[in-house]
C-alpha positions as CSV (number, residue, x, y, z in Angstrom):
1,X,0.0,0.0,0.0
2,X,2.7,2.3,0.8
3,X,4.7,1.4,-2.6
4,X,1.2,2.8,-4.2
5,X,0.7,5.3,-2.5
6,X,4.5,6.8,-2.8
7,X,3.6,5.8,-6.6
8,X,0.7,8.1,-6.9
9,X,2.6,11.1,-5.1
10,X,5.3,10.8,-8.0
11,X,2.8,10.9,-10.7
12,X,1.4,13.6,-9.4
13,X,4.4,15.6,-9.0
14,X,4.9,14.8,-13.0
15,X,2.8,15.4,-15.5
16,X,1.2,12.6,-18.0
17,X,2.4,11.6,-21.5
18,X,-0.1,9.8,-24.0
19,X,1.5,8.8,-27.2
20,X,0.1,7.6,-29.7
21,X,1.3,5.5,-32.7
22,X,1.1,4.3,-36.3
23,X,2.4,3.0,-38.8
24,X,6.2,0.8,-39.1
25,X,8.5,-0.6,-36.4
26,X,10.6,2.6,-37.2
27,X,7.4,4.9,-35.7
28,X,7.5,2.6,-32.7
29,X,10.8,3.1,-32.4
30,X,10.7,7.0,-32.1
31,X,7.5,6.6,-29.8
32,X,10.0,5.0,-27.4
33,X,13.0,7.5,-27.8
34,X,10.0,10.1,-27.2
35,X,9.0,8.4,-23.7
36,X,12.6,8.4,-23.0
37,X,13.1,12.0,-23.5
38,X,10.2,12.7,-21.2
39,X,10.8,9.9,-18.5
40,X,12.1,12.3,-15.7
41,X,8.9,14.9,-16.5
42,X,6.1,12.9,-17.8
43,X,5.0,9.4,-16.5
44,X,3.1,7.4,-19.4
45,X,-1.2,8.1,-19.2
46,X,-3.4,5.0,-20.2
47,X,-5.9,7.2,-22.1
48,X,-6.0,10.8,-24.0
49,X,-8.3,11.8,-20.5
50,X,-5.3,11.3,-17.9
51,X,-2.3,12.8,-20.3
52,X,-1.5,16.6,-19.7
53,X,0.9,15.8,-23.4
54,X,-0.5,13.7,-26.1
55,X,1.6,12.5,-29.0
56,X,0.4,11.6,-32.3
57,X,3.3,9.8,-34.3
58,X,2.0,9.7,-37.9
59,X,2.8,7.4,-41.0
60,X,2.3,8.5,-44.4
61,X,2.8,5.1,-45.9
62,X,-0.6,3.5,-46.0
63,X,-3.9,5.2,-47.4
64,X,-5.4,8.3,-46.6
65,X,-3.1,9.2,-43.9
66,X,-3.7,12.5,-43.4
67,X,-7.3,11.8,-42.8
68,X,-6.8,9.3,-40.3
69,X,-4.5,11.8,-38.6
70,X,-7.3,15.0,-38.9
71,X,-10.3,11.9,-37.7
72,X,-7.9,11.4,-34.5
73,X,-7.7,15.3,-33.9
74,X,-11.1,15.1,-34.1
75,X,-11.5,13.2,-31.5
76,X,-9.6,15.4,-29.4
77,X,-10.9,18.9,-30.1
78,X,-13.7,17.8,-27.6
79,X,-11.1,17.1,-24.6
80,X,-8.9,20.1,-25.5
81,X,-11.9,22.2,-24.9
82,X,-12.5,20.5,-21.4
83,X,-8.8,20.9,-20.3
84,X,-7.3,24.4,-22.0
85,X,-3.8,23.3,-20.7
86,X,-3.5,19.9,-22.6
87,X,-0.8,19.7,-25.1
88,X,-1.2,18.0,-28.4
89,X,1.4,17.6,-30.5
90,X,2.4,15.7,-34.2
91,X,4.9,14.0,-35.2
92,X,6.4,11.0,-38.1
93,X,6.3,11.5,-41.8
94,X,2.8,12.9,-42.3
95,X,4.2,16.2,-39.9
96,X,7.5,16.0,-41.7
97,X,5.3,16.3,-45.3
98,X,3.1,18.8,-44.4
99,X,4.5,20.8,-41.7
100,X,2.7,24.1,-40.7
101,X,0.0,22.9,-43.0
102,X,-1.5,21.0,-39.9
103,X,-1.7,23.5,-37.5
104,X,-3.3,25.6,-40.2
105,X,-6.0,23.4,-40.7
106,X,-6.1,22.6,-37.1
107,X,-6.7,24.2,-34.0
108,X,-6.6,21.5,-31.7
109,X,-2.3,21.3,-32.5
110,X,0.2,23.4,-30.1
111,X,3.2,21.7,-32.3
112,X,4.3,20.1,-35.2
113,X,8.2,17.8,-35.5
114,X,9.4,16.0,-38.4
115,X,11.4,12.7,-38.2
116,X,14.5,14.8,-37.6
117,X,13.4,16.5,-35.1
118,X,12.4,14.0,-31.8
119,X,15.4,16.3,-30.0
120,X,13.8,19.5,-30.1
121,X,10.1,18.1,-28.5
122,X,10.7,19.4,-24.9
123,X,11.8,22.8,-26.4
124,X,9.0,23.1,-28.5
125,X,6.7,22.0,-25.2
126,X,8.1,24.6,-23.2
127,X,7.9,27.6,-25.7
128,X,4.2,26.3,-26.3
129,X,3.2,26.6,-22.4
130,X,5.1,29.4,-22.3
131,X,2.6,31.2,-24.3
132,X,4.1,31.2,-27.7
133,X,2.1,30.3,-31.0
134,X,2.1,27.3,-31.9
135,X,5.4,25.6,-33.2
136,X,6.6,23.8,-36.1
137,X,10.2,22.2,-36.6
138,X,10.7,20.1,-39.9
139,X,14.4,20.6,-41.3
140,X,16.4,17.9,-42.3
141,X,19.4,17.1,-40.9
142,X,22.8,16.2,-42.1
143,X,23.9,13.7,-39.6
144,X,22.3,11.3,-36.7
145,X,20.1,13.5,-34.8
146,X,21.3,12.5,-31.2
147,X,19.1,11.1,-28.9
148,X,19.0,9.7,-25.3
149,X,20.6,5.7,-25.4
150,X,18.0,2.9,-23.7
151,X,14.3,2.4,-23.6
152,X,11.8,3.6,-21.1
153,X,9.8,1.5,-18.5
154,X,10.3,-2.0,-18.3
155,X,12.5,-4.4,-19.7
156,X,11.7,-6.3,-22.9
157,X,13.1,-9.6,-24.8
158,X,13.1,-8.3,-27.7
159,X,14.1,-4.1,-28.2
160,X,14.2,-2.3,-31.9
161,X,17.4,-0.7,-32.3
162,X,17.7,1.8,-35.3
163,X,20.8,1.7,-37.5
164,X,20.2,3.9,-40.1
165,X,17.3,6.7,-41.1
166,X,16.3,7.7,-44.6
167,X,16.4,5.8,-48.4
168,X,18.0,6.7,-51.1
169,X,16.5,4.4,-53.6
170,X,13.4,6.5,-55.1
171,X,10.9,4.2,-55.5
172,X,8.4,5.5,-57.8
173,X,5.5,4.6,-55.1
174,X,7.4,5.6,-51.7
175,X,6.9,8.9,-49.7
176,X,10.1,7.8,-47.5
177,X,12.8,9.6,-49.0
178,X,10.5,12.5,-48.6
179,X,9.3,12.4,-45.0
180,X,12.8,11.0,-44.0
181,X,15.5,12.5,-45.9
182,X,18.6,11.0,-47.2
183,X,20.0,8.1,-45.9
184,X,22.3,8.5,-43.0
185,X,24.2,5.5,-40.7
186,X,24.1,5.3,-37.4
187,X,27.8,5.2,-35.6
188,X,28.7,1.3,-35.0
189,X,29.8,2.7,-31.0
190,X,26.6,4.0,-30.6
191,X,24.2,1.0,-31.3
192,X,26.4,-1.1,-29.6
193,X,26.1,0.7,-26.5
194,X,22.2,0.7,-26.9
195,X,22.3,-2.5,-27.3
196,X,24.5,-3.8,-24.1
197,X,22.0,-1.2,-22.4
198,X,19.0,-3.1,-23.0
199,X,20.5,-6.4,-22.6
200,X,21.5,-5.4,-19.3
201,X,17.9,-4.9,-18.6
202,X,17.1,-8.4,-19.9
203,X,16.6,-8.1,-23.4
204,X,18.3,-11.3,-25.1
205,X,17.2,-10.5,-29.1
206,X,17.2,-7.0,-31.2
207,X,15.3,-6.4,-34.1
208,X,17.7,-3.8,-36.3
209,X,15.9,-1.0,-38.1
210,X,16.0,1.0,-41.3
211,X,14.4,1.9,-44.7
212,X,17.1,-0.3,-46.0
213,X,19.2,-2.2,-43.6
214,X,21.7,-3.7,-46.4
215,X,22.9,-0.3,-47.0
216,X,24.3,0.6,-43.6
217,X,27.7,1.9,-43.4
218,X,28.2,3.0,-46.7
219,X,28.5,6.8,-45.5
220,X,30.3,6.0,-42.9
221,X,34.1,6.6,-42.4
222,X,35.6,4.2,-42.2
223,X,33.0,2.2,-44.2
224,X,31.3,-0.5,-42.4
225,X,29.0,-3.1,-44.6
226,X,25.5,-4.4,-43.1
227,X,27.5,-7.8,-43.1
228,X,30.3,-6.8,-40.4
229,X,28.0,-4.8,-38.8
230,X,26.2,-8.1,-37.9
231,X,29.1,-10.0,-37.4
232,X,30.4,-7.5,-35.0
233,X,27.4,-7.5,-32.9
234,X,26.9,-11.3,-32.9
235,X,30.0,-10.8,-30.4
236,X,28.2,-9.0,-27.5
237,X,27.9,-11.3,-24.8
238,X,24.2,-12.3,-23.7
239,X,22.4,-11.3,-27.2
240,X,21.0,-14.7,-28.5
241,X,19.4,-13.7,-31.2
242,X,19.5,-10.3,-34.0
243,X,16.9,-9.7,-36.8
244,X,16.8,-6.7,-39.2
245,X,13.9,-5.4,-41.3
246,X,13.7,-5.0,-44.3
247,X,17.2,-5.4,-46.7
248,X,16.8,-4.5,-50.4
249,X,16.8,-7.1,-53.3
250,X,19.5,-4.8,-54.8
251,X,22.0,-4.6,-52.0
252,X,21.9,-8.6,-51.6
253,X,25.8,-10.0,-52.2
254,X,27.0,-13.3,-51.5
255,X,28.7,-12.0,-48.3
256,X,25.4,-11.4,-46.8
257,X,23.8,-14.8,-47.8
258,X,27.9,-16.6,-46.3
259,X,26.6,-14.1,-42.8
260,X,23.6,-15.5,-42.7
261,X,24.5,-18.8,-43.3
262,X,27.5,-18.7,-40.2
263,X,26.1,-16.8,-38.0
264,X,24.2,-19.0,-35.4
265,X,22.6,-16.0,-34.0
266,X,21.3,-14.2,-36.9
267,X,17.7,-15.7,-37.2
268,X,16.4,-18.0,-40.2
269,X,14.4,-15.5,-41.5
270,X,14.3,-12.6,-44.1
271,X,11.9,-10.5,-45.4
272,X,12.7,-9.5,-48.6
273,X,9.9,-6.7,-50.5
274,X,9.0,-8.3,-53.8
275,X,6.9,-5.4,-54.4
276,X,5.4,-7.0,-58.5
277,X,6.7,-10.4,-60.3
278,X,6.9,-8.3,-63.5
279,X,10.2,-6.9,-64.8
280,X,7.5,-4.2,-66.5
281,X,6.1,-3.1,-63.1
282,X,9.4,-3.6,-61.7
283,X,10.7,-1.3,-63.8
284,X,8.2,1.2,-63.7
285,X,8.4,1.2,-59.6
286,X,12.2,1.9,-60.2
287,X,13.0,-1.6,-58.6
288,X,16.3,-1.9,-59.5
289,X,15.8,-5.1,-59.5
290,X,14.3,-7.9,-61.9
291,X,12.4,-11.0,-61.0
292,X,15.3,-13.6,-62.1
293,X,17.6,-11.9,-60.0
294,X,15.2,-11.7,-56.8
295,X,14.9,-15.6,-57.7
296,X,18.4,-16.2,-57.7
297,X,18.8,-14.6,-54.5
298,X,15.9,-16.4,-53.2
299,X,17.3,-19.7,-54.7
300,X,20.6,-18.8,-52.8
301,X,19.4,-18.2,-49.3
302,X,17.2,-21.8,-49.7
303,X,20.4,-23.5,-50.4
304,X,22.7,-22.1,-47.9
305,X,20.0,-22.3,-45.4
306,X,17.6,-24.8,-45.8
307,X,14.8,-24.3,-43.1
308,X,14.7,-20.4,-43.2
309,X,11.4,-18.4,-43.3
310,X,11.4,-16.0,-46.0
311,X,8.5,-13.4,-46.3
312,X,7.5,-10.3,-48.7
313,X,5.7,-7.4,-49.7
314,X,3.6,-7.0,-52.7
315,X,2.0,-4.2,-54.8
316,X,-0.9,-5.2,-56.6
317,X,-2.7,-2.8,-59.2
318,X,0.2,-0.5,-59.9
319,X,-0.5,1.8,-63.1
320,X,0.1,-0.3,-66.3
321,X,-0.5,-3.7,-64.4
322,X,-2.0,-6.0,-66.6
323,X,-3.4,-9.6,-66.2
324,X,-0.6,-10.7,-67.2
325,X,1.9,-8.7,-64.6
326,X,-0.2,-10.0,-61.4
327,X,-0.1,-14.0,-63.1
328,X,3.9,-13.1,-62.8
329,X,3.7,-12.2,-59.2
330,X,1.5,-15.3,-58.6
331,X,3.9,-17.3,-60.5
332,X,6.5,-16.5,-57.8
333,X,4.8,-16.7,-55.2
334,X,3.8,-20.2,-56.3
335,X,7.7,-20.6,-56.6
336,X,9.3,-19.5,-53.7
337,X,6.1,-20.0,-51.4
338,X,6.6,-16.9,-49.4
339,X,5.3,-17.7,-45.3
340,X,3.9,-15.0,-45.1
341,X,3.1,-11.5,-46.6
342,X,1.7,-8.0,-46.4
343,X,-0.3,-7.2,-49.8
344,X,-2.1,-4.1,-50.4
345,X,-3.5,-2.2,-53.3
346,X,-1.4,0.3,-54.8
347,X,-3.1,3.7,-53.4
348,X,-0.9,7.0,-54.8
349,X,1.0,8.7,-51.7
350,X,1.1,12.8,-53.1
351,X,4.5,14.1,-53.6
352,X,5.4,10.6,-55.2
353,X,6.4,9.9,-59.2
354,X,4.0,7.4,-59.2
355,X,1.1,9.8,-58.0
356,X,1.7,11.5,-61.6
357,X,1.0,8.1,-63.3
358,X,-2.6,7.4,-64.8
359,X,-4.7,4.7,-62.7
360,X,-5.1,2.3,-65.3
361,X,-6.5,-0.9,-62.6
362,X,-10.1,-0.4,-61.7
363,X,-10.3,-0.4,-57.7
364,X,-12.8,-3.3,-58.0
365,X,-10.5,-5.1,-60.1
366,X,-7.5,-4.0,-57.6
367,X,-9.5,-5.6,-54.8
368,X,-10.1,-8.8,-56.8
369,X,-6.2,-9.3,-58.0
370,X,-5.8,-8.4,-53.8
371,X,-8.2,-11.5,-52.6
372,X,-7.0,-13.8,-55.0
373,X,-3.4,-13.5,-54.0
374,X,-4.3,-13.5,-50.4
375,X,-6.5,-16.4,-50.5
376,X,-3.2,-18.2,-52.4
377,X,-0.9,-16.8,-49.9
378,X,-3.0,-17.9,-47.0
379,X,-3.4,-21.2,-48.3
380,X,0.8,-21.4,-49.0
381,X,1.1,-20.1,-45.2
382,X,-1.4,-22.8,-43.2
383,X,1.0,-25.5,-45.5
384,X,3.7,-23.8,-44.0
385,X,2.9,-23.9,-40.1
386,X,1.5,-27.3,-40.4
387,X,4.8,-29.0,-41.9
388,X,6.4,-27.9,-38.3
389,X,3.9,-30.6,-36.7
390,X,6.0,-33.0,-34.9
391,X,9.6,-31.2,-35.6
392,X,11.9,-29.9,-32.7
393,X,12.5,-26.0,-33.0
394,X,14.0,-23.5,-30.0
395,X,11.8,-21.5,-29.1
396,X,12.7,-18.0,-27.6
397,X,10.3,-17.3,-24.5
398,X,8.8,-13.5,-24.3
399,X,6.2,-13.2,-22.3
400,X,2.4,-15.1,-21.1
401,X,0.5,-16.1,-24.1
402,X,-2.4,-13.6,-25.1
403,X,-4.5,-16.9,-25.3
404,X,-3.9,-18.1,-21.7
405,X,-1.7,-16.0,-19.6
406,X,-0.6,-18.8,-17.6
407,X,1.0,-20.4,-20.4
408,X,4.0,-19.3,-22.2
409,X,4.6,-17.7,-25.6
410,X,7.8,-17.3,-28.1
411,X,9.1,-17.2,-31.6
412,X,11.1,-19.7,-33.4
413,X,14.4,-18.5,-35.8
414,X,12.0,-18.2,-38.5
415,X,9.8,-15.8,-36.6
416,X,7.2,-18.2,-36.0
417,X,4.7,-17.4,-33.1
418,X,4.1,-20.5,-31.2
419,X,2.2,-20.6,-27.5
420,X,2.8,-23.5,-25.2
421,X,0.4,-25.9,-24.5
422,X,1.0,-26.4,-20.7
423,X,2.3,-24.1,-17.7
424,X,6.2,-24.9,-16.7
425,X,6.7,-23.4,-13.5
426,X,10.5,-23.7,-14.3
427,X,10.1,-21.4,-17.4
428,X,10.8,-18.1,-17.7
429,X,10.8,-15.2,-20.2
430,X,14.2,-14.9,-22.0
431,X,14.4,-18.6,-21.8
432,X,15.5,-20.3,-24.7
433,X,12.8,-23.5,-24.7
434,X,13.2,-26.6,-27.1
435,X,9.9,-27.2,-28.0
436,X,8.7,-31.2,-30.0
């Protein structure tokens, strides 16, 4: 009672921080740099009714971001009016885009940050409740913005570590190099000592970051490949197990698929964007890349490791997609047999090359080529997780399962969710558990 009590008084003496999020494992990322910025101020609100800050971290990858942004400020104009000295603020690539845009268009906004700017948040709170106008800081920067190192709160299994920010590849369909600039590596010293910070508080597998992990180090001085980089952190005592998301069918050499291959901690799985089967579409989404050479590379990984998990993203409807385009990307997904994947329709993002492209795909007919590849790729994926049945695979132990708390839950290598069956009192999260 006392422990509560003392509890309470210290939230009260701080003020409360609602953040909330969407979009990729980068936003979440940030979301969690933010919290540790305000740690020592702010203690972290349930709801938008208990925060005296609230964050939205925005995404301007999926459709009609903006007006999922202006719906959620919506939503808030009500309790803004209740409570004149709540905060709101925006952040991610939607406030990086359109910058003073959103605090024209809304009144509910005190201050608006791009993807370079997590740093300057406090400052911006503080000249906000100091009586200012509202704010709005959205330049670039050269180099690694620096932020505080660790996480906030409590320890976790598995942390996200970003190694790089920004793309330089131009998709003709991405908003990315937009919303968050050039690409730019983070120093090796840097994420190492993030790393050994969160493993001291228990983590035991990181999950590396970046538009496009396979280019890391290629700015650097001296330069550093993705391939080192993994090598070199495979060395730090108590980390079991790294992942990355997502490397770049471009950037793929034979070093990288010899890492994978000989690193025992470097998990049996990849996800590797397909985006279309058809060197056409490939082409016109400046790729980079053409389907025999993403099925070499596929063919490569299979053989060097036999029981890894490989996943994808695809496109479907892209302007000047025929029939005959989508039949190619079934046809390789009917040859590599992907796990899993994320599919969407192609939806123009403004500011993009491919926005200036005419829609040639009906959206009915978008939808249709959608279902049928998902109803396939489902199909592929149930085969998948049922030829596991009766093999042995280490299982890496994270938490109670969402199904029965008193039972435990993990991943395999391949990134495979499995929950135990049965409680084991001698089990623990961070455990590595061999599972039949």
């Amino acid at each position: 009672m006392q422990e509560e009590t003392d509890l309470n008084i210290g939230q009260a003496a701080r003020q409360g921080l609602y953040i909330q999020t969407f979009g990729c494992q980068m936003n979440e990322y940030d979301s969690q740099k933010l919290a540790k910025i305000f740690e020592s101020s702010h203690f972290e609100a349930k709801s938008p009714d208990q925060a005296d800050l609230i964050i939205i971290n925005t995404c301007s990858v999926r459709e009609k971001p903006e007006q999922k942004l202006y719906s959620e400020l919506g939503k808030l104009a009500e309790l803004k009016r209740a409570r004149p000295g709540l905060l709101v603020g925006v952040g991610g690539c939607v406030a990086q885009q359109e910058g003073s845009r959103i605090i024209k268009r809304s009144k509910v906004v005190d201050f608006v940050f791009g993807t370079h700017n997590l740093s300057l948040v406090p400052s911006l709170v503080k000249a906000r409740r100091s009586g200012l106008p509202p704010q709005v800081a959205v330049d670039y920067r050269d180099g690694w913005e620096e932020l505080p190192l660790g996480f906030k709160g409590s320890s976790k299994i598995s942390v996200f570590v970003s190694i790089s920010r920004g793309c330089n590849k131009n998709c003709t369909y991405c908003i990315v190099p937009v919303t968050r600039g050039k690409e730019v590596s983070r120093p090796f010293h840097e994420i190492e000592r993030e790393l050994r910070i969160a493993i001291h508080r228990g983590a035991r597998e990181v999950v590396l970051l970046g538009q496009t992990v396979n280019s890391y180090g290629r700015d650097l001085t001296p330069r550093v490949t993705f391939s080192e980089l993994l090598l070199r952190l495979s060395k730090i005592e108590g980390l079991e197990r790294i992942r990355f998301t997502s490397p770049h069918p471009q950037e793929i050499r034979s070093d990288f698929v010899e890492m994978m291959a000989g690193t025992p901690k470097v998990c049996r799985h990849v996800h590797m964007p397909l985006q279309s089967g058809s060197n056409v579409i490939l082409k016109a989404m400046n790729r980079n890349y053409r389907r025999e050479r993403y099925l070499d590379i596929i063919a490569s990984l299979k053989e060097a490791i036999p029981d890894i998990s490989i996943t994808t993203d695809v496109i479907v409807g892209f302007p000047g997609e025929s029939e005959s385009d989508f039949e190619q990307t079934m046809d390789i997904l009917e040859q590599v047999r992907f796990d899993s994947s994320y599919s969407f329709m192609f939806s123009a993002r403004p500011g993009t090359r491919a926005a200036a492209m005419e829609e040639t795909v009906p959206e009915q007919e978008k939808l249709r080529r959608l279902q049928h590849f998902q109803r396939r790729q489902d199909q592929i994926t149930s085969e998948s997780l049922n030829s596991w049945v009766g093999r042995t695979g280490e299982i890496l132990l994270d938490g109670p399962s969402s199904s029965d708390p008193s039972c435990f839950q993990g991943r395999l290598s391949q990134n495979i969710l499995v929950n135990l069956q049965s409680a084991h009192s001698s089990l623990r999260a961070g455990n590595q558990h061999r599972q039949d």
